[in-house]
MIBA-632056 format. One line per field, with one value per residue (C-alpha): x, y, z; chain. Coordinates in Angstrom, 1 decimal. Layout:
N
px	[X, ...]
py	[Y, ...]
pz	[Z, ...]
tortor	[A, ...]
***
This chain:
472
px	[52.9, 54.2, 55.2, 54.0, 50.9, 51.1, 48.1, 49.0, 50.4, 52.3, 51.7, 54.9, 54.1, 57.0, 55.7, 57.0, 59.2, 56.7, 56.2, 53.5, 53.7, 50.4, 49.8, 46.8, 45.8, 42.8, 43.0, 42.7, 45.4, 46.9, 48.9, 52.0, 51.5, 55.3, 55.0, 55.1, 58.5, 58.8, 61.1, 64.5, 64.9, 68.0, 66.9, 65.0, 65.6, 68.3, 66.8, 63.3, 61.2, 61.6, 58.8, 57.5, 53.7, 52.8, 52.6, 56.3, 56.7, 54.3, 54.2, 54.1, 50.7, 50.7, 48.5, 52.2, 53.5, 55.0, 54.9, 53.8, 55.0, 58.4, 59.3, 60.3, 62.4, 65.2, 68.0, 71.3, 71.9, 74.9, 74.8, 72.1, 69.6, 67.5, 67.7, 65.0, 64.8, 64.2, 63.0, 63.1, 60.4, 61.1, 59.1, 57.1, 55.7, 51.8, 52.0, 53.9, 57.8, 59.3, 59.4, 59.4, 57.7, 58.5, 58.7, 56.7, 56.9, 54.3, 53.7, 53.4, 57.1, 60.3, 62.8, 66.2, 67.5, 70.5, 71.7, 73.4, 73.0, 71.2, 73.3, 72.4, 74.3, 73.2, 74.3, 73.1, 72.7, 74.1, 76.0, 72.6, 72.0, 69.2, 67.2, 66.3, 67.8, 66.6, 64.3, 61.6, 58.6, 56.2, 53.5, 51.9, 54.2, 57.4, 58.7, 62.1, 62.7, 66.7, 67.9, 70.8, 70.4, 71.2, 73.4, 75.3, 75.3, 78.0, 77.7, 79.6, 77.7, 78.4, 77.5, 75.7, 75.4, 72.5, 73.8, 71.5, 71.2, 70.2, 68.4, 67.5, 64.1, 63.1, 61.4, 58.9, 59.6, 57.4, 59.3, 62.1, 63.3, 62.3, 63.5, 63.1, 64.5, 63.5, 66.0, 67.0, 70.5, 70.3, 68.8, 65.3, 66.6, 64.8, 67.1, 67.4, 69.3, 69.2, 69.1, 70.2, 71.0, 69.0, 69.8, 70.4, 73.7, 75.6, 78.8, 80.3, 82.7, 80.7, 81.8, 82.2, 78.7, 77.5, 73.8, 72.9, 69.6, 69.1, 72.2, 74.3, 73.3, 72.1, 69.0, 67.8, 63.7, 61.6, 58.3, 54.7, 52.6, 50.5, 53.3, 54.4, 58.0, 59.2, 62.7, 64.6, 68.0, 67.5, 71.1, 73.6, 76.8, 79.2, 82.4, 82.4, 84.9, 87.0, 87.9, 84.7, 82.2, 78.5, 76.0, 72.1, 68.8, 67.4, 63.8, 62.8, 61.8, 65.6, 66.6, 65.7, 64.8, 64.7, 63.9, 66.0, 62.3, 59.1, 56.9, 58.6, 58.7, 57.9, 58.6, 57.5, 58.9, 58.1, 60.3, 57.3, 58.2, 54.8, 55.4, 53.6, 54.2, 56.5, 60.3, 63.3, 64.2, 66.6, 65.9, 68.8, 68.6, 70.8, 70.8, 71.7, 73.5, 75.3, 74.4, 73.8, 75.2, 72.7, 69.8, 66.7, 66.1, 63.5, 62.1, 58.5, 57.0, 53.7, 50.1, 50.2, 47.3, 46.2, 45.4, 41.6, 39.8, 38.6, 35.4, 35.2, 33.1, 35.8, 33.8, 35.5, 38.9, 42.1, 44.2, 48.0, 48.8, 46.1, 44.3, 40.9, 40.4, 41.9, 45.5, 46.5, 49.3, 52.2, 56.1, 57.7, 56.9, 60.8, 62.4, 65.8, 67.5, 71.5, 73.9, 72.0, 69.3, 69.7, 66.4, 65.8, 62.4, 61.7, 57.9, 55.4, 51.7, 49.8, 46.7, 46.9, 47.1, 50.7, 52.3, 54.9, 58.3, 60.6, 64.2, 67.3, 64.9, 66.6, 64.0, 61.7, 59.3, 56.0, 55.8, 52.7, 53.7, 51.7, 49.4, 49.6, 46.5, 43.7, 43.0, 40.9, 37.8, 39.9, 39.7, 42.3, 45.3, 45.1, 48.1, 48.2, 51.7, 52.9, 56.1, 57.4, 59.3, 58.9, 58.6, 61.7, 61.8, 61.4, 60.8, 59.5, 57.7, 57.8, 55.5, 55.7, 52.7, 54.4, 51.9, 54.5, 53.0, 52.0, 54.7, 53.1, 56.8, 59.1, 60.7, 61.4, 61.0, 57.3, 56.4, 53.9, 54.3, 52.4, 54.4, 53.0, 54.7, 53.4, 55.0, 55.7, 52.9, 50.7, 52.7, 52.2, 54.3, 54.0, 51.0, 49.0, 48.4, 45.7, 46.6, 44.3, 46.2, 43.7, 44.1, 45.8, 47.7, 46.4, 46.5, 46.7, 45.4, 48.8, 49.6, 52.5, 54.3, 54.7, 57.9, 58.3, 61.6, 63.2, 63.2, 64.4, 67.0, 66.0, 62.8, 64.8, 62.1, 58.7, 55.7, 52.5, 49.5, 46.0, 48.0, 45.5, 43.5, 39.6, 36.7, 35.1]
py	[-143.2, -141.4, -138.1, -136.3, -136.2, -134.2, -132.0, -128.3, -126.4, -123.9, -122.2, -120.6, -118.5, -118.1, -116.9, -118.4, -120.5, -123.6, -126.0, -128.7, -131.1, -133.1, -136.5, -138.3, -141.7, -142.9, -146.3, -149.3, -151.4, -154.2, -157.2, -155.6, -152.6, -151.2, -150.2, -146.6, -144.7, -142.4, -139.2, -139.6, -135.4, -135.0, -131.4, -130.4, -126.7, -124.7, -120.9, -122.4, -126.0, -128.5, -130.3, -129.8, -128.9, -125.6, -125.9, -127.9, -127.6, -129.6, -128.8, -131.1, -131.3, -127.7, -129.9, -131.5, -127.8, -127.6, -124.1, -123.2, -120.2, -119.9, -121.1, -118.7, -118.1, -115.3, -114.1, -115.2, -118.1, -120.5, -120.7, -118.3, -115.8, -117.4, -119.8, -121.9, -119.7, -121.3, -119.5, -121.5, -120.8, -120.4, -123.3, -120.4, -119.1, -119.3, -120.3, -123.4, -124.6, -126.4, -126.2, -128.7, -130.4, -132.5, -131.1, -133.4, -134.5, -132.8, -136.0, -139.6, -139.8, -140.1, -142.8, -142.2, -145.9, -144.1, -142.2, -143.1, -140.2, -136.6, -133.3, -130.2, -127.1, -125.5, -122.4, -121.1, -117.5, -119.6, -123.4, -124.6, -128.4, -129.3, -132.7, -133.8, -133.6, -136.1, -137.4, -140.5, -139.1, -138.9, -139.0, -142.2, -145.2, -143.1, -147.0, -145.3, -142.8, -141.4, -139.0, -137.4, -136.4, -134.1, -132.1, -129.3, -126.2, -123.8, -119.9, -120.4, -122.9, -126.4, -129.2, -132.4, -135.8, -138.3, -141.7, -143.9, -147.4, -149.3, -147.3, -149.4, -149.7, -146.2, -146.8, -144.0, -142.1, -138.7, -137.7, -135.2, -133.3, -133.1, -131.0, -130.5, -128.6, -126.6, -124.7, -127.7, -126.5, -123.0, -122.7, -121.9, -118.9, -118.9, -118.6, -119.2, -121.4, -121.5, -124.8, -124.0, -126.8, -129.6, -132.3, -135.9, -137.1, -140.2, -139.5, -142.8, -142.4, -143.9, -146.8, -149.5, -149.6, -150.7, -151.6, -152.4, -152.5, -152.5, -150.3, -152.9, -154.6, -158.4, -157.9, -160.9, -160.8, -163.3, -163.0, -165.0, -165.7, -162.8, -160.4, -157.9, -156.8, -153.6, -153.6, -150.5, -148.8, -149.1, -147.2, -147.5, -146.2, -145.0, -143.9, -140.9, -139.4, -137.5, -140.2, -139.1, -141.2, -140.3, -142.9, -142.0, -143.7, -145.5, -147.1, -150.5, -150.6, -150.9, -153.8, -157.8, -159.3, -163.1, -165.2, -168.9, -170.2, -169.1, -171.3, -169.2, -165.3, -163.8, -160.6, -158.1, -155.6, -152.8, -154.8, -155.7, -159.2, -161.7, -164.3, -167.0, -170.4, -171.3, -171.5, -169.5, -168.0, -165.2, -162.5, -160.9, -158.6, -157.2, -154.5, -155.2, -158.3, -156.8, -158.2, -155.7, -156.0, -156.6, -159.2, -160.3, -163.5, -164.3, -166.7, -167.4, -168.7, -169.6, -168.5, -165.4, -164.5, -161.0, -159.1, -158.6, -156.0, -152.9, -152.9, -148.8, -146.5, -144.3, -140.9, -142.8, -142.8, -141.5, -144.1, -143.4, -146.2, -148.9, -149.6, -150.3, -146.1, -143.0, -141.8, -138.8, -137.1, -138.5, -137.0, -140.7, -144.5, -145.2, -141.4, -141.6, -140.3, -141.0, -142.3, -144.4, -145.9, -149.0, -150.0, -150.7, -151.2, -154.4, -153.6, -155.3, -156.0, -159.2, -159.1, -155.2, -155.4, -153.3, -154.3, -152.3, -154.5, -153.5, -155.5, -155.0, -152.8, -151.1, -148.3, -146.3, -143.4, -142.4, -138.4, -136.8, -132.7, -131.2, -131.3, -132.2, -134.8, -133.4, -136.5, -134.6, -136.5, -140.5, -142.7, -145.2, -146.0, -149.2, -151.0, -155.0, -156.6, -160.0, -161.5, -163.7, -166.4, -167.0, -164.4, -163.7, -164.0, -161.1, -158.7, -155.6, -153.0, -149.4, -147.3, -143.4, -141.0, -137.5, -134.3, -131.5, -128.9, -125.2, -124.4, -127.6, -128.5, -131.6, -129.8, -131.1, -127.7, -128.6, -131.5, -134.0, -138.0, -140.9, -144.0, -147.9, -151.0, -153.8, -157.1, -160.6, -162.4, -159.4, -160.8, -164.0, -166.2, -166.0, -164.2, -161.1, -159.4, -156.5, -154.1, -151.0, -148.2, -145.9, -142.5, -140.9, -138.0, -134.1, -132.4, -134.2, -131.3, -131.6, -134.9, -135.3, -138.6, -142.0, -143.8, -147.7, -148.7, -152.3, -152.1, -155.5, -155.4, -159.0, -157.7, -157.4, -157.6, -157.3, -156.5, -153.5, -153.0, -150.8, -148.5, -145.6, -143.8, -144.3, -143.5, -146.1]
pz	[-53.6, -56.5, -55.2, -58.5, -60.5, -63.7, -64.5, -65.3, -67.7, -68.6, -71.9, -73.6, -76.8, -79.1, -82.6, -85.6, -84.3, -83.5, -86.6, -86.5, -88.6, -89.4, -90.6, -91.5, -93.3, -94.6, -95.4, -94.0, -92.5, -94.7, -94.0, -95.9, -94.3, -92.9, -89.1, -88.2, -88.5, -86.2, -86.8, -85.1, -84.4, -82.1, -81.3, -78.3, -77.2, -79.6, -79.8, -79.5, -78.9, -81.7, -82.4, -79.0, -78.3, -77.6, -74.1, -74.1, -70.4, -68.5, -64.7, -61.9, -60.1, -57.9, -55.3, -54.5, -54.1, -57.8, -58.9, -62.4, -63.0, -62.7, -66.3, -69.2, -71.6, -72.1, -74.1, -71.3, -73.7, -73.5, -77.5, -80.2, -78.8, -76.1, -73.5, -70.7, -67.1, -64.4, -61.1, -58.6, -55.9, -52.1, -50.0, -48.5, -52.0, -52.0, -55.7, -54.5, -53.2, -55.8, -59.4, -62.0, -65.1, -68.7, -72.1, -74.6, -77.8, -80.2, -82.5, -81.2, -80.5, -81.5, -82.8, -80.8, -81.7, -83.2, -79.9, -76.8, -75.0, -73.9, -73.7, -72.5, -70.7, -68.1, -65.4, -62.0, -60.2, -57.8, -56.8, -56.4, -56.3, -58.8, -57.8, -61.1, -64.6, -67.2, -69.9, -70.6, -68.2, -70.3, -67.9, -69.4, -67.6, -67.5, -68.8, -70.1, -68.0, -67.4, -64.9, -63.2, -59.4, -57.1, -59.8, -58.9, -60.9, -61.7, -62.3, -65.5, -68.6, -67.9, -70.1, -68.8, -69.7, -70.0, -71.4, -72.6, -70.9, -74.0, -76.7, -78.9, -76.9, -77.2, -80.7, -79.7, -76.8, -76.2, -73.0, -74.6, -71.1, -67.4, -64.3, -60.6, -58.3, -54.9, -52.1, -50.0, -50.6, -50.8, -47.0, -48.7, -50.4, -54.5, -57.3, -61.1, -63.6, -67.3, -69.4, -73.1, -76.4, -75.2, -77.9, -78.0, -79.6, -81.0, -79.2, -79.4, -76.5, -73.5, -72.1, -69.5, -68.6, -65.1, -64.3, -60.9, -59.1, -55.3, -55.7, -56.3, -53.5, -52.4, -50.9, -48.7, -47.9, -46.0, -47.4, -47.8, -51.3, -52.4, -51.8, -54.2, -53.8, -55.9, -57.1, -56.7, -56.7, -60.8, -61.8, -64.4, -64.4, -67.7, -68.2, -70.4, -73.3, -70.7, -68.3, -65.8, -64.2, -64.8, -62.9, -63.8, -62.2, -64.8, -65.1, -65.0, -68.6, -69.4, -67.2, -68.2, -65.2, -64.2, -61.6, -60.6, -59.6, -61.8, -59.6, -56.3, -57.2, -60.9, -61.8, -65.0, -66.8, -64.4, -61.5, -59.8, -57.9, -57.3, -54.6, -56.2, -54.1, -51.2, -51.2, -52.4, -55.9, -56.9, -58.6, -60.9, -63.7, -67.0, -69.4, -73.2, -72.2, -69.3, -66.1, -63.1, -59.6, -57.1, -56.3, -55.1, -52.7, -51.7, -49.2, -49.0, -45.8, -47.8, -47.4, -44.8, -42.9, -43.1, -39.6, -39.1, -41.0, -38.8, -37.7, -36.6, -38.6, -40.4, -38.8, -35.8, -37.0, -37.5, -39.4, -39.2, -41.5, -43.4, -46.0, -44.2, -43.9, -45.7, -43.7, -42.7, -44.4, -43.6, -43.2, -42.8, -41.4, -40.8, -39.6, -40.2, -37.0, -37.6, -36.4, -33.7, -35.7, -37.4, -38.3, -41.8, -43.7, -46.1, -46.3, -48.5, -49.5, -49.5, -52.1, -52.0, -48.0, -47.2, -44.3, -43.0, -42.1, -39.6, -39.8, -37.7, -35.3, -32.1, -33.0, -35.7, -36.1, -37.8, -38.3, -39.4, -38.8, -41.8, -40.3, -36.8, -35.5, -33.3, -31.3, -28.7, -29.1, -30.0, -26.6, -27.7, -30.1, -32.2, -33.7, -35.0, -34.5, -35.9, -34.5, -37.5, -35.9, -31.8, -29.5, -27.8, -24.0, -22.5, -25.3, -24.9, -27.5, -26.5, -27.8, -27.8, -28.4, -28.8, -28.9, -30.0, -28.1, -28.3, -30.9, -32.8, -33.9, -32.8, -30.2, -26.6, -24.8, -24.9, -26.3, -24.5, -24.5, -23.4, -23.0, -23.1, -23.1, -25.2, -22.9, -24.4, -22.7, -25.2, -28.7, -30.7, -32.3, -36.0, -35.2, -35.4, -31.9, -31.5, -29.1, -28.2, -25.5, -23.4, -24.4, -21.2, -23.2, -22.6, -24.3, -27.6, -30.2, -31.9, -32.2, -34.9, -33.7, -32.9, -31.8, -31.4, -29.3, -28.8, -24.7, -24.6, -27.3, -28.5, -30.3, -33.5, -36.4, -36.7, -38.9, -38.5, -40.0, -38.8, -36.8, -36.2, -33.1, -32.8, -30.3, -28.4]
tortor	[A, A, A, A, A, A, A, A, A, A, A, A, A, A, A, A, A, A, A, A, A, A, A, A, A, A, A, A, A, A, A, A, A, A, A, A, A, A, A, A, A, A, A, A, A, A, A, A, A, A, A, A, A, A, A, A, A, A, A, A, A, A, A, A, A, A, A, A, A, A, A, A, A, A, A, A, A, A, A, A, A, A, A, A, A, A, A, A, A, A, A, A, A, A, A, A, A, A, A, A, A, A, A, A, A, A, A, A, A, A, A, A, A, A, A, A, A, A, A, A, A, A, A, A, A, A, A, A, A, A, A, A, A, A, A, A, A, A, A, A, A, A, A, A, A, A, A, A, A, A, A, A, A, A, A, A, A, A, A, A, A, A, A, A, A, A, A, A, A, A, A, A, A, A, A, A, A, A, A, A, A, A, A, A, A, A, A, A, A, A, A, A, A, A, A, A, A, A, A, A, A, A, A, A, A, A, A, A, A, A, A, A, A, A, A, A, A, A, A, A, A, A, A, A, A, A, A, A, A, A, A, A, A, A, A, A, A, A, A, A, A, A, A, A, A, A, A, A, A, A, A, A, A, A, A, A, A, A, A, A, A, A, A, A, A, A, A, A, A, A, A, A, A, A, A, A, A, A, A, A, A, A, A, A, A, A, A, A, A, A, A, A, A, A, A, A, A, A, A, A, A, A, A, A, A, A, A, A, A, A, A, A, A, A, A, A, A, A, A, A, A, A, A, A, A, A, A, A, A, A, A, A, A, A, A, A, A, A, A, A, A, A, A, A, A, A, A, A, A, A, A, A, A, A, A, A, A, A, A, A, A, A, A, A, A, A, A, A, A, A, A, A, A, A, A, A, A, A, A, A, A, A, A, A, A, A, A, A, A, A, A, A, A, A, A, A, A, A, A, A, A, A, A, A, A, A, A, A, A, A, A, A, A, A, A, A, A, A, A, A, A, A, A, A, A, A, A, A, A, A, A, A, A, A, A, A, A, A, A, A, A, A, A, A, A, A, A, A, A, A, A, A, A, A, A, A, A, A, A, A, A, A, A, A, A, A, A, A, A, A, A, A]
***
C-alpha cells in the first residue's frame, strides 16, 4: 500500500511574483511536425515559485495524518528576501502528525536533460532529522522520482544534494520538489525548518556512480507462476565535488532491468517481476550502462494452488490479513522485535491473491493497535497455512492471541493471551491446511495482536493467507 495519496492543497498567494505562461495551437498535427520542447528552467524557489502553479505545494492526503497547514513562506532566507517555512506538526495535532507535500510544475513539464543534479539549502530551529527530501513525485506514476532520507538538519544553512541517476530520461518531468518530515526524532516535540534556492544545476563534478537494487543485495526467492515479485532497495550512490558520499533512493523508472530467462520471470519498467513458466532466471539491472549490485533469482515451483476462498458473510468477519474481505488497519505483518528475531518476509501474490511468506522463521507478529479489535461477538480465529516442501517431524506452530488490556496498549502488566498449538499431524506437505481456534480469550474487546512462534525450531519457513476472526 502506498502510504500517501495526494488530494489537498495548500494555496500560497504571493502577488506579482507568479508568471503563467500560456500556449495554444490550432492546427492540426502533421507528419513533419517537431515534438514538443519543453522549457529546461533550472529555477524552482529563489524569492518566489518559478513556474510553479498557484497552489505550488501539494499536500499529502490529511486522511494519512498529513497536515496542510504548516507551509508558508517568510523572510529568514538563506539568500534574497524570503524563504519556504516549514512547521512541522506534533503527532497529537488534530489537524494531522506529519507534514509533507510536492511542488508542481505549472506547464506540462520540464526538460532537465542538461542537469545532473538538484540543490537546495536548508536550516532547522533544531538538529531535526527530515524523512524525505527530493523531486520526480508528481503524483501521476512518480516514474522518476529522487530522494534523500532521513537527512539531518543543522541550525545554520546547509546545502543539499540530489544527483541525478541518468537524466537524460527526464524529457518532461512536472515533479520540481517534495518533502516529509514528522517528530520521530525530536521525541514528538513540533518544530520548523526553512528550505531556500531550490534549483537544479549542471555541476559537472559527480562521480563514480553506484546503482544497486535490493540494496545491493542477492536476493534468492522460491516462488510459483502467477506471482508478482516487486523489486526494491532502488538506490544509487555518487561521489560528490568535495570528496563526500551522497547515496539517494531512486525510482525504478531509472534502472534497465533484465531477465537470464524471459520464458521464467519478466519484469517492466516499474520493477514489477511476472513469474511466467517454471524454472530459474535472474533478474539483474543497470543504470546508463552502469550495472547495479544486487539481484533477483528466482525459482519457480510451477502452477500454485491458491487456499480456498472464504465462505463467511463479511458482516461475520474480522479479516486480519486477505483479500476475500476488507482488513483492519494494520501497524505491521512481520514486527520487528531485535536482536532475537530472525524472521524475514519474501511475500508475494499469485493472480492478485498476496500470500504472506515467512523465511528463516524462529518467530513473527501481526499488530493491529489503531485501533484495537472488538472480537466480543467472533467464536473462532481462522488462519490457512501451506508448508512448502515436507513437513518437518515434529514441528510445531505456536500461535498467540494477545488482548492488551484495560490500558488497550502492548503492555504486559495487563495484557490477556490465548495460546494454541497447531501440531504436525494438522499441516500438509506442499499444502494448504485450514485451521479454525475456539475463541476461549475474555475478555477480547481490545484485541491488538497476533504472534506465530517456531515451538519446534525445525518449522523454518512457511506461507499464510485468510488469517482473520469470524462467528459461527
Amino acid at each position: 500500500m502506498n502510504k500517501f495519496k495526494y488530494t489537498s492543497h495548500i494555496t500560497l498567494t504571493i502577488v506579482g511574483l507568479i508568471a503563467a505562461i500560456t500556449v495554444s495551437c490550432e492546427r492540426g498535427f502533421s507528419d513533419e511536425i517537431e515534438l514538443a520542447k519543453y522549457p529546461t528552467t533550472a529555477e524552482v524557489f529563489t524569492d518566489f515559485p518559478v513556474g510553479l502553479t498557484d497552489q505550488f505545494f501539494v499536500s499529502f492526503d490529511p486522511a494519512s495524518g498529513a497536515n496542510v497547514y504548516g507551509f508558508d513562506v517568510d523572510n529568514n532566507a538563506y539568500k534574497g528576501t524570503s524563504a519556504i517555512r516549514i512547521d512541522v506538526p506534533a503527532p497529537t495535532d488534530p489537524n494531522g502528525g506529519y507534514i509533507g507535500g510536492i511542488f508542481l510544475d505549472r506547464g506540462n513539464g520540464r526538460n532537465l536533460t542538461e542537469y545532473d543534479a538538484l540543490t537546495f539549502w536548508a536550516k532547522g530551529s533544531t538538529t531535526a532529522t527530515v524523512g524525505l527530501f527530493g523531486f520526480g513525485t508528481d503524483f501521476q506514476g512518480d516514474h522518476y522520482a529522487l530522494g534523500l532520507v532521513d537527512e539531518v538538519l543543522s541550525t545554520n544553512w546547509k546545502q543539499y544534494t540530489i544527483p541525478i541517476p541518468d537524466a537524460s530520461k527526464l524529457v518532461q518531468e512536472k515533479g520540481m520538489f517534495s518533502f516529509s518530515a514528522g517528530t520521530q526524532s525530536t521525541d514528538g516535540l513540533g518544530y520548523t525548518f526553512w528550505i531556500d534556492e531550490i534549483r537544479f544545476e549542471k555541476l559537472g563534478n559527480i562521480t563514480q556512480p553506484r546503482p544497486a537494487i535490493f540494496d545491493g543485495n542477492d536476493k534468492e526467492v522460491i516462488t510459483f507462476n502467477d506471482s508478482k515479485i516487486n523489486i526494491t532497495g532502488t538506490i544509487h550512490t555518487f561521489n560528490l565535488g568535495d570528496s563526500s558520499e551522497v547515496t539517494v533512493t531512486a525510482a525504478n523508472g531509472y534502472f534497465d532491468y533484465v531477465s537470464s530467462d524471459p520464458f521464467v520471470a519478466q519484469v517492466d519498467e516499474n520493477g514489477v517481476v511476472t513469474i511466467v513458466g517454471e524454472g530459474t532466471a535472474k533478474i539483474t539491472a543497470s543504470v546508463n550502462g552502469i550495472a547495479a549490485a544486487g539481484s533477483l533469482t528466482v525459482e519457480s515451483l510451477g502452477v500454485f494452488s491458491l487456499p480456498p476462498t472464504p465462505t463467511h458473510a463479511a458482516a461475520d468477519v474480522i479479516s486480519i490479513f486477505s483479500d476475500a474481505y476488507e482488513n483492519v488497519n494494520i501497524d505491521f505483518y512481520n514486527g520487528y522485535w531485535e536482536p532475537w528475531q530472525t524472521t524475514t518476509s519474501a511475500d508475494f501474490d499469485v493472480n492478485g491473491d498476496n500470500i504472506l511468506n515467512y523465511e528463516n522463521f524462529n518467530f513473527v507478529g501481526h499488530q493491529f493497535s489503531d485501533p484495537v479489535v472488538n472480537a466480543t461477538s467472533m467464536t473462532h480465529f481462522h488462519l490457512d497455512v501451506y508448508v512448502p516442501g515436507e513437513v518437518p517431524a515434529g514441528a510445531k506452530l505456536k500461535i498467540t492471541i494477545k488482548d492488551f488490556g484495560p490500558d488497550g496498549k502492548d503492555s504486559a502488566s495487563d495484557d490477556i493471551t490465548q495460546v494454541f498449538t497447531v501440531a504436525q499431524a494438522d499441516l500438509t506437505a506442499n499444502g494448504w491446511s485450514s485451521i479454525n481456534i475456539p475463541l476461549t480469550l475474555s475478555p477480547r474487546t481490545k484485541v491488538g495482536q497476533l504472534i506465530y512462534e517456531n515451538d519446534s525450531s525445525n518449522l523454518t519457513n512457511f506461507y499464510l493467507d485468510n488469517v482473520y476472526f469470524f462467528k459461527e
